[in-house]
Structure formats: C-alpha cells, structure tokens
MARLO-463206 format. One record per residue: residue in one letter; z, x negated, y of N, C-alpha, C, O, CB in turn. Coordinates in steps of 0.02 Angstrom, whole numbers, padded with zeros to 5 digits, always signed. Each point is the difference from the previous one (the first is absolute). Glycine has a CB too. Layout:
<rs>
AZXYZXYZXYZXYZXY;...
</rs>
This chain:
<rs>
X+06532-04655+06351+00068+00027+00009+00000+00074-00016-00045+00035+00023+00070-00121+00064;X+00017+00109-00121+00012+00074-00031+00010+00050+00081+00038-00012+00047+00041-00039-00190;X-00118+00097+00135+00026+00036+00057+00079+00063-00003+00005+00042-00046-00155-00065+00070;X+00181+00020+00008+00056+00059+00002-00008+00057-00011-00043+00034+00028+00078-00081+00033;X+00012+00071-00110-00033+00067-00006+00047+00063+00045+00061+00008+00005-00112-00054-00139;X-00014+00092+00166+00025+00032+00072-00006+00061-00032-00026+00007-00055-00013-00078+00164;X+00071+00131-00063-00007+00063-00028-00060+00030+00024-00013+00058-00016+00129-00047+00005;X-00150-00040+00045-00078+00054+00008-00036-00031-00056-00026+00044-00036+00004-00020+00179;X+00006-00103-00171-00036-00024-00051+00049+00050-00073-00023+00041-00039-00024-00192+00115;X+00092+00134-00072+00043+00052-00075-00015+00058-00003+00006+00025-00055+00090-00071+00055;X-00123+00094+00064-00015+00061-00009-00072+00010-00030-00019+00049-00032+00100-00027+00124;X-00120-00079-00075-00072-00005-00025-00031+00004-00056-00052+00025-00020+00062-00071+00087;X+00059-00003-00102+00008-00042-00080+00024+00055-00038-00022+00012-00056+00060-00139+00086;X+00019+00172+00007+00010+00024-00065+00028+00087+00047+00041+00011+00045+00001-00159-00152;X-00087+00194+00069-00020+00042+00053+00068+00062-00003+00039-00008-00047-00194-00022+00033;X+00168+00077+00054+00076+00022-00013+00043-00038-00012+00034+00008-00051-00066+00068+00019;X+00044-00135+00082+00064-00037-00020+00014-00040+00069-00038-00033+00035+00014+00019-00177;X+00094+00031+00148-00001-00039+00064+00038-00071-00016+00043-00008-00043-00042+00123+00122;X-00024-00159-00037+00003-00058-00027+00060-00030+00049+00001+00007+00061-00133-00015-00112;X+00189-00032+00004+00032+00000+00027+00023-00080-00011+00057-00019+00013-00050+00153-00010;X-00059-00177-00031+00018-00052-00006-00009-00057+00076+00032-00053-00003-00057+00095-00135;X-00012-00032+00194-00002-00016+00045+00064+00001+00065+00008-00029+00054-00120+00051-00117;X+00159+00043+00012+00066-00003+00046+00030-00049-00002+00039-00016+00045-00022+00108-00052;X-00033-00141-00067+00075-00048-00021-00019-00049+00028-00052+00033-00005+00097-00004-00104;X-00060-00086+00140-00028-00052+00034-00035-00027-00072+00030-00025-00048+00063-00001+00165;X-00144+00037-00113-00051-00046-00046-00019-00069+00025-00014-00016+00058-00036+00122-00092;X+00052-00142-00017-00014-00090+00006-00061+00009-00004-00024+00052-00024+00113-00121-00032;X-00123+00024+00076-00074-00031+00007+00015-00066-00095+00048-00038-00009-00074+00041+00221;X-00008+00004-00242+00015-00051-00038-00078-00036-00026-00048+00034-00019+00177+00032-00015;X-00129-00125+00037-00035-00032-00027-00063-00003-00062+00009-00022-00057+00091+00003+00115;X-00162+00045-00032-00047+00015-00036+00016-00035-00068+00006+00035-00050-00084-00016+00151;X+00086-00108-00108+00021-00021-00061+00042+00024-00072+00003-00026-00056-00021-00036+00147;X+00050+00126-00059+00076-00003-00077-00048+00054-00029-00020+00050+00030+00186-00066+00018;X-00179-00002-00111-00049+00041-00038+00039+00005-00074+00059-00016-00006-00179-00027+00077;X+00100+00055-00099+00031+00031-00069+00018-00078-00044+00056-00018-00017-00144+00158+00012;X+00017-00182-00008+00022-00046-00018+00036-00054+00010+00014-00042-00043-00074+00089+00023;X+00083-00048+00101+00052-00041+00063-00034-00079-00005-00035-00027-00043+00176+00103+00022;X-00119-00095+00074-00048-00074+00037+00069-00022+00041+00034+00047+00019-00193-00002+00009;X+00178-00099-00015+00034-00039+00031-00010+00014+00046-00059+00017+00007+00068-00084-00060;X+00035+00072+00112-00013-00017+00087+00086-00005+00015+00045-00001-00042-00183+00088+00086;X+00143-00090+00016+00083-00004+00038-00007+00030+00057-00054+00008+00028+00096-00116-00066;X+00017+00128+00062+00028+00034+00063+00073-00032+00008+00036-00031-00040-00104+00151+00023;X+00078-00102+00085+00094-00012-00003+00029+00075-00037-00021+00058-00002+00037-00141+00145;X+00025+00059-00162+00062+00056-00032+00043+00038+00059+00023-00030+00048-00002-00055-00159;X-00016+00141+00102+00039+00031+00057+00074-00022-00012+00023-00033-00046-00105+00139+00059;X+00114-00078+00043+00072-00010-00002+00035+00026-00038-00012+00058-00017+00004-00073+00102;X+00084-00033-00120+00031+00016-00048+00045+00084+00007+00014+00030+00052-00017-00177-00068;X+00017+00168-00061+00034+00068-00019+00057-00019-00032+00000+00009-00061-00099+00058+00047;X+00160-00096+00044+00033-00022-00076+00051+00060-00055-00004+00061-00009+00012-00190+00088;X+00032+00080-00105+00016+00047-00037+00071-00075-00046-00003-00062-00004-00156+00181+00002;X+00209-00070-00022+00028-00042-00031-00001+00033-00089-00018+00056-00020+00091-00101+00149;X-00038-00032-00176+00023+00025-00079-00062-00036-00016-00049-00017+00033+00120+00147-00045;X-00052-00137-00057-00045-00023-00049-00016+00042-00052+00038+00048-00012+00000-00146+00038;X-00104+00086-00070+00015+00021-00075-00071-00039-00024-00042-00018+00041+00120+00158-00036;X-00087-00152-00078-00021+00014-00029-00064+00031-00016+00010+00056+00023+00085-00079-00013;X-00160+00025-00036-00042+00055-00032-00040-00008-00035-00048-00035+00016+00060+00076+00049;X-00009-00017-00112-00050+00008-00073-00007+00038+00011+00000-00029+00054+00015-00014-00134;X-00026+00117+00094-00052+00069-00008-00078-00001+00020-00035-00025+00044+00141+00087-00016;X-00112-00023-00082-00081-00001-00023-00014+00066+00008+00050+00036+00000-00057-00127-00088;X-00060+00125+00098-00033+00052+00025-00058+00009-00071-00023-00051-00025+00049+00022+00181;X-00053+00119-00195-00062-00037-00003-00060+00012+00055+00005+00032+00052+00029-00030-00172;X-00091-00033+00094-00040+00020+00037-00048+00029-00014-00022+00002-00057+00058-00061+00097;X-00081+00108+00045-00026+00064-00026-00082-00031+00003-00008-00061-00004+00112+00169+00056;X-00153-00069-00047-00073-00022+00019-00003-00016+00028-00053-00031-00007+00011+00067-00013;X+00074-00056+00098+00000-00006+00060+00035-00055+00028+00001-00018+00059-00018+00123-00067;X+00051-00133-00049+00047-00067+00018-00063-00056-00018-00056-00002-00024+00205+00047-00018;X-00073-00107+00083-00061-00057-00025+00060-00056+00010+00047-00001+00041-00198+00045+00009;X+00132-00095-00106+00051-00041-00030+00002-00075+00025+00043-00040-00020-00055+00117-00081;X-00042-00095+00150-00048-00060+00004+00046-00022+00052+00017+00043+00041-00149-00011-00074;X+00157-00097+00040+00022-00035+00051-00047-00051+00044-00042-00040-00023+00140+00060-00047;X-00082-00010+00130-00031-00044+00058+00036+00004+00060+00060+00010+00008-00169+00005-00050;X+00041-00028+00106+00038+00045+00058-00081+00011+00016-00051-00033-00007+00197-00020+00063;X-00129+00108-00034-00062+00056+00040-00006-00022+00077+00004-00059+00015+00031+00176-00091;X-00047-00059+00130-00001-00005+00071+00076+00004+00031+00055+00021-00018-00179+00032+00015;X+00097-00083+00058+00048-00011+00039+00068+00046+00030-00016+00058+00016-00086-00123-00006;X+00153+00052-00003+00045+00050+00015+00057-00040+00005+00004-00060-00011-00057+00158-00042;X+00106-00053+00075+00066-00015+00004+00072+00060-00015+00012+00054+00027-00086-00140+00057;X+00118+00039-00152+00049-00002-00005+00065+00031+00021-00021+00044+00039-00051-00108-00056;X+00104+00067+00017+00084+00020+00064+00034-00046-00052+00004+00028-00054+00014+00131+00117;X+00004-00215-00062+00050-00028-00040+00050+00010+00013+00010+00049+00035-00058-00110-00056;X+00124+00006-00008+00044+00014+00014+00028-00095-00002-00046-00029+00028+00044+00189-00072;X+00042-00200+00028-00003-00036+00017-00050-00056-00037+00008-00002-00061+00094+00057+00109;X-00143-00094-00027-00062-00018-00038+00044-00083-00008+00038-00026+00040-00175+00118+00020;X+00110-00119-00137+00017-00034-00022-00025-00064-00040-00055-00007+00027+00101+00102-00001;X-00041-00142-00068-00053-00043-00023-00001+00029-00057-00054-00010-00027+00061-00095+00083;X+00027+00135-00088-00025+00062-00057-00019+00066-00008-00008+00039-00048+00061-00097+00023;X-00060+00061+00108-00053+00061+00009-00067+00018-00076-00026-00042-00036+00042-00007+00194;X-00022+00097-00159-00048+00032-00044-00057-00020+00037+00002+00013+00060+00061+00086-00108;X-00113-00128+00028-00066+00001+00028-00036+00043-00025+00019+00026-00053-00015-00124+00075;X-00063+00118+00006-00049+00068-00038-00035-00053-00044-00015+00019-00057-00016+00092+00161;X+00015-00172-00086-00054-00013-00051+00043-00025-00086-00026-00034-00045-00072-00015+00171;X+00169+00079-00126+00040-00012-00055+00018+00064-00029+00046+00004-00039-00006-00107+00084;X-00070+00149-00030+00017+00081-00001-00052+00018-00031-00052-00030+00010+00113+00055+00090;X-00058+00026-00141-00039+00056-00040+00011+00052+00032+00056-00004+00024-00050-00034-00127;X-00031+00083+00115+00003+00063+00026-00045+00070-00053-00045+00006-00042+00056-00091+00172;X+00035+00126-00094-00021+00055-00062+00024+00051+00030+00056-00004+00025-00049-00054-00135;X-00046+00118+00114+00017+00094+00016-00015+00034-00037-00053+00007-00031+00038-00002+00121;X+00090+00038-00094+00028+00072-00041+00011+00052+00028+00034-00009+00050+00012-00044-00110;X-00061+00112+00050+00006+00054+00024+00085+00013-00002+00015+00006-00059-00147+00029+00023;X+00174-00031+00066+00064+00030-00009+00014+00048-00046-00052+00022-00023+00054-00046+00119;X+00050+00052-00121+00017+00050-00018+00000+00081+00032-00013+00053-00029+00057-00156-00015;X-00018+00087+00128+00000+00064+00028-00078+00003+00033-00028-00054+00009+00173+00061+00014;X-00180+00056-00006-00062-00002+00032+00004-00047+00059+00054-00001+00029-00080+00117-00068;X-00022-00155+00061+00020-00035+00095+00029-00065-00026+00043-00024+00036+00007+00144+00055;X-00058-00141-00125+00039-00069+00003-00055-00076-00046-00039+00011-00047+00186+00086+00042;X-00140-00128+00018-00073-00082-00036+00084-00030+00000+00050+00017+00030-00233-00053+00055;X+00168-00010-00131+00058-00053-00050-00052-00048+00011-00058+00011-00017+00136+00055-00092;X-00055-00127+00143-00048-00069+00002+00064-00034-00021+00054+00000+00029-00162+00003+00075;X+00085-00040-00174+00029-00055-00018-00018-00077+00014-00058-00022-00002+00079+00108-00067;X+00026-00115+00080-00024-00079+00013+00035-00034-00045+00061+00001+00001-00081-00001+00118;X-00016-00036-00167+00025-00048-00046-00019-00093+00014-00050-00026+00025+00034+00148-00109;X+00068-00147+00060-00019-00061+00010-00019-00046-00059+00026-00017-00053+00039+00038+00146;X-00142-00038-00048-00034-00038-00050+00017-00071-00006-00029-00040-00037-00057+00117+00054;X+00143-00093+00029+00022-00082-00019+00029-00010-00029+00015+00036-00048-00023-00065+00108;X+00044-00048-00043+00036-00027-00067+00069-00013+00020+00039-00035-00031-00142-00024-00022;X+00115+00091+00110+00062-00015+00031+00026+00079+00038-00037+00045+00019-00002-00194+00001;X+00104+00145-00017+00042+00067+00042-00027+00004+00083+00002-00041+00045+00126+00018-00125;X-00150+00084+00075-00020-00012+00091+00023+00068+00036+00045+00023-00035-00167-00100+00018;X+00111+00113+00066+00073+00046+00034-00047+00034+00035-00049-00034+00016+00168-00040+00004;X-00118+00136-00001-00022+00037+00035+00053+00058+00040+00039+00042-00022-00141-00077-00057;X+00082+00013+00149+00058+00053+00040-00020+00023+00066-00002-00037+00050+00096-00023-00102;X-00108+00117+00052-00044+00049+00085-00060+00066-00050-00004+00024-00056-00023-00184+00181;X-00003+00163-00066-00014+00058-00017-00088-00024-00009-00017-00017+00056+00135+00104+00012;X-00159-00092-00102-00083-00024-00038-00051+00057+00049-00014+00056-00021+00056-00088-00146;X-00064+00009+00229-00071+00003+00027-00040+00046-00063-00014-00020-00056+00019-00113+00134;X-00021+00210-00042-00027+00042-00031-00052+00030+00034+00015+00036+00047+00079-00028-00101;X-00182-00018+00034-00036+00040+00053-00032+00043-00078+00001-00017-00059-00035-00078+00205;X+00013+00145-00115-00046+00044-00062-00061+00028+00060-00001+00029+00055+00120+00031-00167;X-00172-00093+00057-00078+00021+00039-00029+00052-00040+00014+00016-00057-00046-00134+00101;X-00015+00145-00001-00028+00054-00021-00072-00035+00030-00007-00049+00036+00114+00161-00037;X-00160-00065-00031-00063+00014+00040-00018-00006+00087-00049-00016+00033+00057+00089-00137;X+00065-00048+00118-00005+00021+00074+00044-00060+00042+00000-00006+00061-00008+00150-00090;X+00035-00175-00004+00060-00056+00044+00034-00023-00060-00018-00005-00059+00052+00068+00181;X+00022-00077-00089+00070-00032-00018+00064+00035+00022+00003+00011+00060-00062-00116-00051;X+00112+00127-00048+00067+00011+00023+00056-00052-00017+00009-00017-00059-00046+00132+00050;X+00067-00137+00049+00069-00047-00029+00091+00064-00019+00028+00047+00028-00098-00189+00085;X+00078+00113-00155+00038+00049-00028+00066-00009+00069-00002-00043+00044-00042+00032-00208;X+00092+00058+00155+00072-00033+00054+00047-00014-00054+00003+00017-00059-00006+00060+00179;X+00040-00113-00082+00065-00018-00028+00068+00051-00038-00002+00060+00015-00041-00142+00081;X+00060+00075-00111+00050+00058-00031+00074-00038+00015+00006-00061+00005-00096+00117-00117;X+00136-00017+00116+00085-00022+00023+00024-00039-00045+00050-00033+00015-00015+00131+00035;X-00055-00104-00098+00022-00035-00058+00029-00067+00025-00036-00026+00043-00052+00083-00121;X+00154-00099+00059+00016-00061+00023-00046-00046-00080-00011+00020-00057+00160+00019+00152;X-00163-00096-00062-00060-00021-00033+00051-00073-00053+00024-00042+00038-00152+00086+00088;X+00140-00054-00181+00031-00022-00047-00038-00077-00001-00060-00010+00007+00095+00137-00071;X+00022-00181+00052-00057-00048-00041+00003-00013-00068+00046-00015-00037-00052-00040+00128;X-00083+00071-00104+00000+00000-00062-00007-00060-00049-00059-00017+00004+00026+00114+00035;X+00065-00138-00082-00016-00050-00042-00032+00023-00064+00026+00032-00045+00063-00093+00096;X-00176+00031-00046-00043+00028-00067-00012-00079-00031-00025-00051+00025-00051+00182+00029;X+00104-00117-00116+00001-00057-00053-00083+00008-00003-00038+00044+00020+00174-00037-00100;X-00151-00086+00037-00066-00012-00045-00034+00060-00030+00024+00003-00056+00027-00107+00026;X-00088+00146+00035-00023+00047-00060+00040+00070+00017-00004+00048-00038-00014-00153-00062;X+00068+00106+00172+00030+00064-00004-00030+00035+00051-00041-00035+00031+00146+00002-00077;X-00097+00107+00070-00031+00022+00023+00071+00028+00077+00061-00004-00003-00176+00021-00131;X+00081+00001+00179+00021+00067+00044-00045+00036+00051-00049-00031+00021+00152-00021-00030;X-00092+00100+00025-00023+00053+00043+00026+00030+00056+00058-00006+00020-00092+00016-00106;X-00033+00040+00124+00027+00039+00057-00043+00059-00002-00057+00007-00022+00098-00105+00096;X-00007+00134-00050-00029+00078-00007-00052+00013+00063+00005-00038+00048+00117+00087-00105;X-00165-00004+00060-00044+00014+00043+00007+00079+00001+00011+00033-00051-00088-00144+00033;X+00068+00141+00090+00029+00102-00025-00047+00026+00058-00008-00021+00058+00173+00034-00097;X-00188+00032+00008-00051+00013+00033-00007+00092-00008+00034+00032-00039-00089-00175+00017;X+00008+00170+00064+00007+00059-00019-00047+00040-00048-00054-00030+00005+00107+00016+00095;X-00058+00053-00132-00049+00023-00057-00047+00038+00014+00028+00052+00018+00046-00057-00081;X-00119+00011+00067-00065+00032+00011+00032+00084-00016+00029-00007-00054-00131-00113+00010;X+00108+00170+00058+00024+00051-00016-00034+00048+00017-00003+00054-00029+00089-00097+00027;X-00126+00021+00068-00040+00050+00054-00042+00053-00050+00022+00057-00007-00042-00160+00114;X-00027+00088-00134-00055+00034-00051-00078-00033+00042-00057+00014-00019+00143+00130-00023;X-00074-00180+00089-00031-00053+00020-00035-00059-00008+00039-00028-00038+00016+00079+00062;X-00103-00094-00014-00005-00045-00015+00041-00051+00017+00011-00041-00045-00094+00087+00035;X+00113-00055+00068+00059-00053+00002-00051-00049+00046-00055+00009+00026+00139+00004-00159;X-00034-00075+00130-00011-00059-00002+00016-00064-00041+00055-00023-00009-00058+00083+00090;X-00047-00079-00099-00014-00061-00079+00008-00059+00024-00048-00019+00033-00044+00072-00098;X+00156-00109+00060+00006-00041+00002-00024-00046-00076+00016+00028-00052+00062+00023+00156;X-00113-00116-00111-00034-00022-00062+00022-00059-00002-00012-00028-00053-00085+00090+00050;X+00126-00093+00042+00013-00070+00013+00083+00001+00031+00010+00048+00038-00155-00080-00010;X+00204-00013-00039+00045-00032+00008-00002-00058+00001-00019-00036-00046+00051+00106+00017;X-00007-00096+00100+00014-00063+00002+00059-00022+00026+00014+00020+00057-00116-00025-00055;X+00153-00045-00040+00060-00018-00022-00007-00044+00050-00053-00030+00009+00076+00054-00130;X+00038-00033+00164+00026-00087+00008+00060-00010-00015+00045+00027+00032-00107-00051+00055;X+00075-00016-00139+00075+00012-00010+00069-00047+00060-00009-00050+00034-00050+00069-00184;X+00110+00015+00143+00038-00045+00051-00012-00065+00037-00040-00041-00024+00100+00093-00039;X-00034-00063+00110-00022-00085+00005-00069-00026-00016-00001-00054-00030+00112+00037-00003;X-00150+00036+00042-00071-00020-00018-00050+00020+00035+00011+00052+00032+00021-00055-00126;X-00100-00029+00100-00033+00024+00053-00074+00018-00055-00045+00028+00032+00113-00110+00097;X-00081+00073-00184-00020+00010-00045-00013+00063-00050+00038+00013-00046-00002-00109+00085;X-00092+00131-00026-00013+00064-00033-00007+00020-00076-00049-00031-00020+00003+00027+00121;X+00059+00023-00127-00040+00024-00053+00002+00068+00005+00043+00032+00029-00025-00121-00099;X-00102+00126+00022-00034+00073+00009-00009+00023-00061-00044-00028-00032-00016+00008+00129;X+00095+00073-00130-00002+00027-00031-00058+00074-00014-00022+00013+00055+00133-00090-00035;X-00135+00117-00063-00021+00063+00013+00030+00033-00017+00014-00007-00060-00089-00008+00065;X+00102+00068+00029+00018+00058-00012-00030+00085+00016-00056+00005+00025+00136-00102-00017;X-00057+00136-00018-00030+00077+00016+00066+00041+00010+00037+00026-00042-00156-00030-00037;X+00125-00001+00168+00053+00047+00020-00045+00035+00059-00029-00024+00048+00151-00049-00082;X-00115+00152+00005+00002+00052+00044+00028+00031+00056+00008+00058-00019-00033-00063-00057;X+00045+00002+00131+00041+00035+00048-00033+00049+00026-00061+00000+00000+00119-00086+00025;X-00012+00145+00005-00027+00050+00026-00014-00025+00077+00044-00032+00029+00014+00120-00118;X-00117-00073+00121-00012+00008+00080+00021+00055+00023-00042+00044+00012-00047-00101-00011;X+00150+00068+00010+00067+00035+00054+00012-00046+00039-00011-00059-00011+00076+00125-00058;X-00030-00028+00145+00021-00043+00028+00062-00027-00017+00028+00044-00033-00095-00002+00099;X+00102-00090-00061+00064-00050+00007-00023-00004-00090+00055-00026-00002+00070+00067+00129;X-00137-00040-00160-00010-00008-00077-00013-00095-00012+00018-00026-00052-00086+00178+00036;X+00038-00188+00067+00018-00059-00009+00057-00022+00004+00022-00033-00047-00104+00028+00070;X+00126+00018+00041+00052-00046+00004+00060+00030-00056+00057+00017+00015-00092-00052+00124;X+00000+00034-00213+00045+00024-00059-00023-00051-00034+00020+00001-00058-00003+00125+00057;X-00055-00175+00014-00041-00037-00038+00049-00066+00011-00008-00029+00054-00124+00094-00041;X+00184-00091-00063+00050-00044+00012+00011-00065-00067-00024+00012-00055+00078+00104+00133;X-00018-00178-00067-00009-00046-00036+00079-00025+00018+00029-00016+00052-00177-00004-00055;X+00165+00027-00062+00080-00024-00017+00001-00093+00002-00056-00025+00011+00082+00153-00110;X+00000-00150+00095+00010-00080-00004+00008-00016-00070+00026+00038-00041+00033-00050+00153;X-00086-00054-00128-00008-00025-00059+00068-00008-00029+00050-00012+00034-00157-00041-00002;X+00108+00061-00106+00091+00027-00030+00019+00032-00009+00046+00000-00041-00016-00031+00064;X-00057+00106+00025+00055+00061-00010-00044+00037-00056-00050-00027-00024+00114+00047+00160;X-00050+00022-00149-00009+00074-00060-00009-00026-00075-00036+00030-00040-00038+00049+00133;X+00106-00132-00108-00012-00020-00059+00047+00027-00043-00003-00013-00061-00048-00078+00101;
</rs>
C-alpha cells in the first residue's frame, strides 16, 4: 500500500519546501495501478449529476507523456451521474493525456473503442501518485453533462493543477489513474506533473466532469 504523503516526510524529499500535499486528504491507493494498468474493482462512490446532452468528436495531440492504450488499470471510483445499460465501460475506452493550453491544466481524452453509442455522465475518479503516495484530485462546481460518444468518437475532462513556480523541486506526480463515471474499473496512464510544496497548493488540484471544456 502507497504511504501518504505528510509534511515532515515532504520536507525530507524535497529540501526548502514546505509540503503541502498532506493538507488535502490524501487517499491510500492501491499498490496495483501501475503505468501499464491490471484489472481489479471497488464500489463506485456516490452519484454527481448533472443535466443536457451533447455529442463529441474532439481530439487532443499527444505529448511524450501521453498514452493511447485502452484497458482498465487499479482500482478506484467514479462520481457518475445517472448510470445506464449504455454506460461507457473502461474496458471500451482508449485513454490518452495532453498538456492543456494554459500552464496547470492535463486534457484526458476518452475515446470509444466500440461498435456501438455509449454515454458518459459525473465526474471520472482521479488519484495522481508520486514516489511518496497518492493524491485524489477534488471535484470542481461544474454541473456534470451527459455525454453521448459515438463509435470511433472521442470526449474529455480537464485536470488543473498548480505549476511548479517555486524555483524548487516540487512534487512529481508519474502516474494517473482514471475511473471513469459509473465504473469501478481503473485505467493508469503516465504522466509528469510538477506541483509546488506550499501550503493549501493541493486543494487547487481539481477534476471537471466528463463533457465539459470541449
């Protein structure tokens, strides 16, 4: 099991920096979700809903750091919104991370690798590990949309985070792990996000619901 990361171990790791990721309630997460992801289950937390429909084809490209490979990884949970028999499953999903446009922000696209229309609506189970633990991202106000992703189309959710700015080493998250809505089913991406160890500098660390910023 990953240990939490506290501010006397963050002061150790990374020296002149106060560590401030132990303020935000850090998850314990599951030694299993590794870069290349492995099957397991959990229950899904309680629903986020959200009303409206749309649509999505938008596409991202991707940087060194993305990864295109569909499965499901470790275990986690979801915030859906109303779950359905055309729920999106992860093991029908591609997944993929983009750096945003503004500094502080990851673009995870989910495309569907089936052969049929399937819906995604709540807000997608977000932990980012480091060396030292696990953080789960929070929720953001956003009312959470349902999304209808055709055969071969894609949609997304934003991830915002804060930018390493200090002149510091930070803290190196290397690993993302997804659960998308309604699902109890992981998939783990790699990534390389920096945050500064300030205090309250985690609880900036936020995850929009699947649909919006497209």
């Amino acid at each position: 099991m990953s240990h939490r990361i506290t501010l006397r171990h963050a002061r150790k790791v990374a020296a002149a920096a106060v560590v401030a990721v132990a303020a935000f309630g850090l998850t314990a997460c599951q030694d299993n979700a590794d870069a290349s992801g492995g099957d397991s289950s959990s229950a899904a937390s309680s629903s986020s809903g959200g009303s409206g429909s749309s649509d999505s084809g938008s596409s991202g490209s991707s940087d060194s750091g993305s990864s295109g490979s569909s499965g499901s990884g470790s275990s986690g949970s979801g915030g859906g919104g109303n779950a359905g028999s055309d729920a999106c499953a992860t093991s029908q999903l591609a997944f993929r991370s983009t750096h945003g446009m503004g500094e502080g922000t990851l673009i995870v696209d989910l495309k569907n690798t089936g052969s049929a229309t399937c819906t995604l609506q709540g807000f997608p189970g977000v932990d980012l590990k480091s060396k030292n633990g696990t953080l789960s991202a929070k929720r953001s106000d956003l009312a959470a949309p349902k999304t209808s992703v055709k055969p071969g189309a894609e949609t997304r959710f934003t991830l915002y985070y804060p930018p390493n700015t200090s002149g510091g080493s930070g803290e190196t998250f290397t690993t993302l792990v997804v659960t998308p809505p309604n699902e109890t089913h992981s998939h783990s991406l790699p990534v390389s996000i920096n945050v500064p160890v300030t205090d309250g500098s985690a609880s900036d660390i936020k995850v929009d619901p699947v649909g919006t910023g497209k």
